[in-house]
C-alpha distance (Angstrom), angle and dihedral (degrees) to the residues before:
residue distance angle dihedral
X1 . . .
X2 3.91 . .
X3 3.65 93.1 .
X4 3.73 90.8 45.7
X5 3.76 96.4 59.1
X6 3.62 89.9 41.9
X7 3.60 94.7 56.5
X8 4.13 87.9 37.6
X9 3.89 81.4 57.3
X10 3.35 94.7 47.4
X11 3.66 108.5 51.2
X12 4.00 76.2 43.2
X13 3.94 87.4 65.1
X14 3.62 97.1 46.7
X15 3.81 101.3 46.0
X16 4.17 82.5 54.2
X17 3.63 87.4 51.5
X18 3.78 100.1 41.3
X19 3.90 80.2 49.5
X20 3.57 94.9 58.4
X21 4.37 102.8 43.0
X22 3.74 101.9 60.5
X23 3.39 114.5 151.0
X24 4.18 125.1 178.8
X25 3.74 110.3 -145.5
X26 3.80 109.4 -135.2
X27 3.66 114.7 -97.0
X28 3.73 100.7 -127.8
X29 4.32 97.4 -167.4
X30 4.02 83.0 48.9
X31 3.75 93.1 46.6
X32 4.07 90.5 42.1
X33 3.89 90.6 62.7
X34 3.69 86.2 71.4
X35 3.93 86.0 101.8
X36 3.82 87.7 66.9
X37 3.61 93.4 63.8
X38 3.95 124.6 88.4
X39 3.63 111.7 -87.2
X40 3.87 106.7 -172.8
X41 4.48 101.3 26.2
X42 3.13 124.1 153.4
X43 3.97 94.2 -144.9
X44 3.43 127.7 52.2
X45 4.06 87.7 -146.3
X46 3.75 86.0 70.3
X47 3.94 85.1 64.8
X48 3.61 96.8 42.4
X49 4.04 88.7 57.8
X50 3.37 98.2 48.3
X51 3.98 97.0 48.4
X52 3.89 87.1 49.8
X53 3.69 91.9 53.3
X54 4.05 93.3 45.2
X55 3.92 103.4 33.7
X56 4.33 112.8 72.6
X57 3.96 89.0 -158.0
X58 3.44 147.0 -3.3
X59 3.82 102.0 -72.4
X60 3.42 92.6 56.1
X61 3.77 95.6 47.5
X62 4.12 86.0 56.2
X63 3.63 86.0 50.0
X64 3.67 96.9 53.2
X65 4.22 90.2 46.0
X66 4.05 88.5 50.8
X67 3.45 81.5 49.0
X68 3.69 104.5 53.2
X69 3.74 83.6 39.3
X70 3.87 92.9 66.0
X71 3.77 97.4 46.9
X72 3.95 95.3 45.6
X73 3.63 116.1 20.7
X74 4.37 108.3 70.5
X75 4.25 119.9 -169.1
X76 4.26 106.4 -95.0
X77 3.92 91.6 -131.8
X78 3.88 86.1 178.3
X79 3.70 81.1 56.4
X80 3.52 102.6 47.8
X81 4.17 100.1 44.6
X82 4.20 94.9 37.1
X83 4.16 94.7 35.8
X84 4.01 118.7 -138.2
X85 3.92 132.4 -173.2
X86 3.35 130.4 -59.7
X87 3.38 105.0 -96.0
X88 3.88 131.8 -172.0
X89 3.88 134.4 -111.7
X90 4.01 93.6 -99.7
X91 4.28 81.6 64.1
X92 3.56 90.1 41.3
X93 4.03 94.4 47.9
X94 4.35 91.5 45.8
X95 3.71 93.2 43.2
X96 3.64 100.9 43.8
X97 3.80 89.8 -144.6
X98 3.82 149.2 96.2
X99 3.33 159.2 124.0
X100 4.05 128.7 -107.2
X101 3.43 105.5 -66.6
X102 3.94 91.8 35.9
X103 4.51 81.4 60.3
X104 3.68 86.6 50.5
X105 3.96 94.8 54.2
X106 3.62 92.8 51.6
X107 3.42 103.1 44.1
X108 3.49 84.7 46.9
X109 3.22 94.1 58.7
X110 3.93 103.8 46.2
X111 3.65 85.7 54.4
X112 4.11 92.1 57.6
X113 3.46 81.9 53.7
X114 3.66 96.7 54.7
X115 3.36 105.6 41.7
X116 3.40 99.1 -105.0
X117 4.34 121.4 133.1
X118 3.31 113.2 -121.3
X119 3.85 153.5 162.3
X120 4.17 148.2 -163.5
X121 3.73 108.3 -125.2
X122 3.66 120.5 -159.4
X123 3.66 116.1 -158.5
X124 4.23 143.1 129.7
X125 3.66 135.0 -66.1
X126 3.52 135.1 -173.6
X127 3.71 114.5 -122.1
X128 3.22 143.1 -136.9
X129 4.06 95.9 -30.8
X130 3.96 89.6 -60.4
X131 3.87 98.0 121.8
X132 3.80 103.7 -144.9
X133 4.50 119.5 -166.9
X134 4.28 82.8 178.4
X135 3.95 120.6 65.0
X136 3.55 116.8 173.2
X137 3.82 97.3 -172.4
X138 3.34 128.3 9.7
X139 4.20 111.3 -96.1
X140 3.71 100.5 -164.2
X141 3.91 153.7 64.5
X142 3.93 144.5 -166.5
X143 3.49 141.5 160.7
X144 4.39 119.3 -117.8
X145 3.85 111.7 -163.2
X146 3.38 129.2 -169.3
X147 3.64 128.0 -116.6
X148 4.17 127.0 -179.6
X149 4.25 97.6 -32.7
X150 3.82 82.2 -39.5
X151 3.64 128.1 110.4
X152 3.57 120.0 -156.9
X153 4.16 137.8 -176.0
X154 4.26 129.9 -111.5
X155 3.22 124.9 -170.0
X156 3.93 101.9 -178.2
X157 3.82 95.7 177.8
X158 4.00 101.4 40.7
X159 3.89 81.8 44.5
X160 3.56 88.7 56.6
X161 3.83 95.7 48.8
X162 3.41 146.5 -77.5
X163 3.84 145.7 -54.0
X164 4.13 120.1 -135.8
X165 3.40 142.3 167.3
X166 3.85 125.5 -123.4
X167 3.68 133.5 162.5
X168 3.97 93.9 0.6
X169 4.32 81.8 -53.0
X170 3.74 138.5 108.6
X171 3.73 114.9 -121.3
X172 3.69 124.7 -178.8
X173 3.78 118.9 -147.7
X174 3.33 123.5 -153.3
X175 3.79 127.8 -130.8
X176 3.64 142.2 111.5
X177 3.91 126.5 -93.1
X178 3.81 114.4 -177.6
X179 3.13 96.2 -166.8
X180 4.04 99.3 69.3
X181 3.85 84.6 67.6
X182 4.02 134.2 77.9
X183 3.72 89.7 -11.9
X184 3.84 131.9 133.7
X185 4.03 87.0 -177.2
X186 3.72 124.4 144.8
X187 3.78 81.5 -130.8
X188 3.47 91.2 68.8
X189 3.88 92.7 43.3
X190 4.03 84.7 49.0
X191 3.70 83.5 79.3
X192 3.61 103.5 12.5
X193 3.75 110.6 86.3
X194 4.27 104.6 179.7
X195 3.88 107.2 -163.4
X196 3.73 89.4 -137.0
X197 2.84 104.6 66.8
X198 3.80 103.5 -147.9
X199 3.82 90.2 64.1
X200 4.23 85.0 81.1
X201 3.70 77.7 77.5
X202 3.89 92.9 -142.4
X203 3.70 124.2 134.3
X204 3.82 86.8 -135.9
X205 3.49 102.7 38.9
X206 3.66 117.2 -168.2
X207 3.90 132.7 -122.2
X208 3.69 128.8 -95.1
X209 3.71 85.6 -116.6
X210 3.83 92.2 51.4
X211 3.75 90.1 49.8
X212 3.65 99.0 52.8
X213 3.86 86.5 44.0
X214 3.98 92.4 -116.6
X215 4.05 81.8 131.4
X216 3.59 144.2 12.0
X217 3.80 125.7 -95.1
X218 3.33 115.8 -93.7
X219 3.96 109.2 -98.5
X220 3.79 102.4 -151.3
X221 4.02 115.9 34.6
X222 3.48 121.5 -176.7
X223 3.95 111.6 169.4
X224 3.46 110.5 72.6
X225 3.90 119.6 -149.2
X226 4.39 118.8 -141.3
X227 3.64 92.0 -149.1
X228 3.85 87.4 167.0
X229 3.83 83.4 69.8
X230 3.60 101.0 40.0
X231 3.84 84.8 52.0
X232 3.78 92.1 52.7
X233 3.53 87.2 53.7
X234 3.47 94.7 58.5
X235 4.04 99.1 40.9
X236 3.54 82.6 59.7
X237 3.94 95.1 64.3
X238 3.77 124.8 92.6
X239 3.81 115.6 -119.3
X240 3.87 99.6 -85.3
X241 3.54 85.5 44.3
X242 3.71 101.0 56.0
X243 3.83 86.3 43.7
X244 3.71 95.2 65.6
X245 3.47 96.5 41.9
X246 3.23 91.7 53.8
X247 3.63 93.4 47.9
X248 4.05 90.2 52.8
X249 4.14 88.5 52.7
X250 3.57 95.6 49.7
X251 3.69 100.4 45.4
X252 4.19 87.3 48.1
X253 3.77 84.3 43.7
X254 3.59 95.6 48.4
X255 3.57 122.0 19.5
X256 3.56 91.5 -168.7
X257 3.25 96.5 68.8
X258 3.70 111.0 80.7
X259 3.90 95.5 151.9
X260 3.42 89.8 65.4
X261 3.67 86.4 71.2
X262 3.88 100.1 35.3
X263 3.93 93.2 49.0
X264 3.59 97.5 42.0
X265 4.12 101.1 46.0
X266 3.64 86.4 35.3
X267 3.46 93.8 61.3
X268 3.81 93.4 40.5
X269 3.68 91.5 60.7
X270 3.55 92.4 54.0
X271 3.86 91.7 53.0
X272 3.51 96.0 52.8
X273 3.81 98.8 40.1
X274 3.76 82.9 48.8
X275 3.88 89.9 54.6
X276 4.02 97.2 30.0
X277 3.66 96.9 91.9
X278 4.01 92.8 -158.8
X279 4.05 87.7 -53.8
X280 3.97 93.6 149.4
X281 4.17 94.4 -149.5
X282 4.04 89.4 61.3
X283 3.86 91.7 44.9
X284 3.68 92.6 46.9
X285 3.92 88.1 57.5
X286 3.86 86.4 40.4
X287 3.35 82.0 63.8
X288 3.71 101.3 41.7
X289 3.53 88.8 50.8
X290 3.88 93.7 52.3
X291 4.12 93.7 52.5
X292 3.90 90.2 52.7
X293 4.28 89.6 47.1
X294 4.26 79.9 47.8
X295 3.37 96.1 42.5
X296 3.78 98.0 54.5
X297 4.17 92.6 34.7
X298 3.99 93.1 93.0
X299 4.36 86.0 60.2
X300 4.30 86.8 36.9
X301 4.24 80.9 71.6
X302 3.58 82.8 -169.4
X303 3.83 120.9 176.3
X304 3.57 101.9 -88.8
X305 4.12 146.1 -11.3
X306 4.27 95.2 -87.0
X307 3.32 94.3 104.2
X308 3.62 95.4 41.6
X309 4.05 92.6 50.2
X310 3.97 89.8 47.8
X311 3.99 91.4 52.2
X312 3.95 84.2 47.7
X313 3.83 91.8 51.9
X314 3.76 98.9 44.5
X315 3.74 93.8 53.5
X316 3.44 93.8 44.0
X317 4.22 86.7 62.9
X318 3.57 98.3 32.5
């Protein structure tokens, strides 16, 4: 009977971890058809037409984008070493350019147009060979879509190619890695770090600690987490919503970050005192929202006392 439950617990263990490490291999004849897509359009409906008449389900279709993608849309290196605005995917679409976060909005984007669920993921990378076990901010963005009741990683821009540095510059090379798209693989997660932690889509997700390699995995793990439900959860929120919560799980992720939580209520205070109009319940959470951002600003180290000023003014008149 011992043996039985041990090999019941087994094959328990490695259905949860076969669940967790799917990867779809890129289908090259799908991803090939990119040429009979519009190059230089002026609307990205023109796009959207032509992938649904080509593409026979949604893998395909995300295929076909990532495709497009790496023929027409180059790394801004001015962007990435001077810093700019955020912009949004209509910029992104007319300049044919960006950095990680301006790959994330378009993608985004062509997948709201096709039907597909999706989200922007903000998380940690290692750079430039300078192994790092402290991140003060998070440094990096990509897309997860979901597929069937699976959930699966994009990186557009590592997909693309690759950033390195050369004579004191950044260069970005171009070339195609498969593996930064549809994947679930610990390969990806290797130098992937999401700051919510349920985004490594792993029952048994590990620490920050273990995934900057500051400690060793836990051998034995008993507590199994249902990150499909927790993610649910949070695909249910509206926008302000999903920006606190993710605030909250980074910050108990990773206690380093305190301008997770400064940034993100700070900003949500201004959008609701923005859209308020004197309605004393929103301003009191404006307010509540602007103690925890001061609270947390002396950890946030941030550059200089702006931010700090500005959350001093706005209470003052609220």
């Amino acid at each position: 009977m011992h043996k039985l439950f041990l090999l019941i617990c087994l094959l328990i263990g490695n259905y949860i971890y076969a669940q967790e490490r799917k990867v779809i291999e890129l289908d090259h004849a799908v991803f090939e058809r990119k040429s009979e897509l519009p190059g230089e359009v002026a609307k990205i409906e023109m796009l959207i037409q032509k992938i649904n008449t080509i593409a026979i389900n949604d893998t395909q279709k995300i295929v076909l984008v990532a495709g497009w993608m790496y023929d027409h849309i180059s790394f801004d290196e001015v962007k990435f070493q001077q810093g700019g605005n955020i912009t949004d995917y209509r910029t992104v679409f007319k300049t044919r350019k960006g950095i990680c976060s301006d790959y994330t909005l378009l993608f985004a984007e062509f997948c709201n147009r096709l039907g597909i669920k999706n989200e922007i993921i903000e998380g940690y990378v290692q750079e430039f060979e300078e192994h790092k076990t402290v991140f003060k901010e998070t440094n990096h963005a990509w897309n997860v879509v979901k597929l069937g009741k699976e959930w699966f990683h994009c990186d557009l821009l590592w997909m693309s190619g690759g950033i390195k540095k050369s004579s004191g510059r950044f260069i970005f090379e171009k070339r195609l890695s498969e593996g930064m798209l549809l994947t679930q693989s610990k390969e990806f997660l290797n130098n992937h770090i999401p700051a919510d932690p349920m985004w490594q889509l792993s029952h048994t997700p590990l620490t920050f600690q273990e995934m900057t390699h500051v400690a060793a995995p836990v051998a034995d793990i008993t507590e199994i987490f249902d990150y499909k439900n927790a993610i649910e959860k949070y695909t249910a929120l509206n926008r302000l919503q999903k920006s606190l919560r993710f605030a909250d799980n980074a910050y108990q992720y990773n206690k380093d970050n305190s301008r997770i939580i400064v940034v993100n209520y700070f900003n949500a205070a201004i959008d609701l005192l923005n859209s308020s109009k004197g309605d004393k319940k929103m301003v009191e959470t404006s307010r509540k929202y602007l103690l925890k951002a001061q609270k947390h600003l002396p950890a946030a180290a941030l550059p200089d006392n702006r931010l700090q000023k500005q959350i001093e003014t706005i209470l003052k008149s609220i």
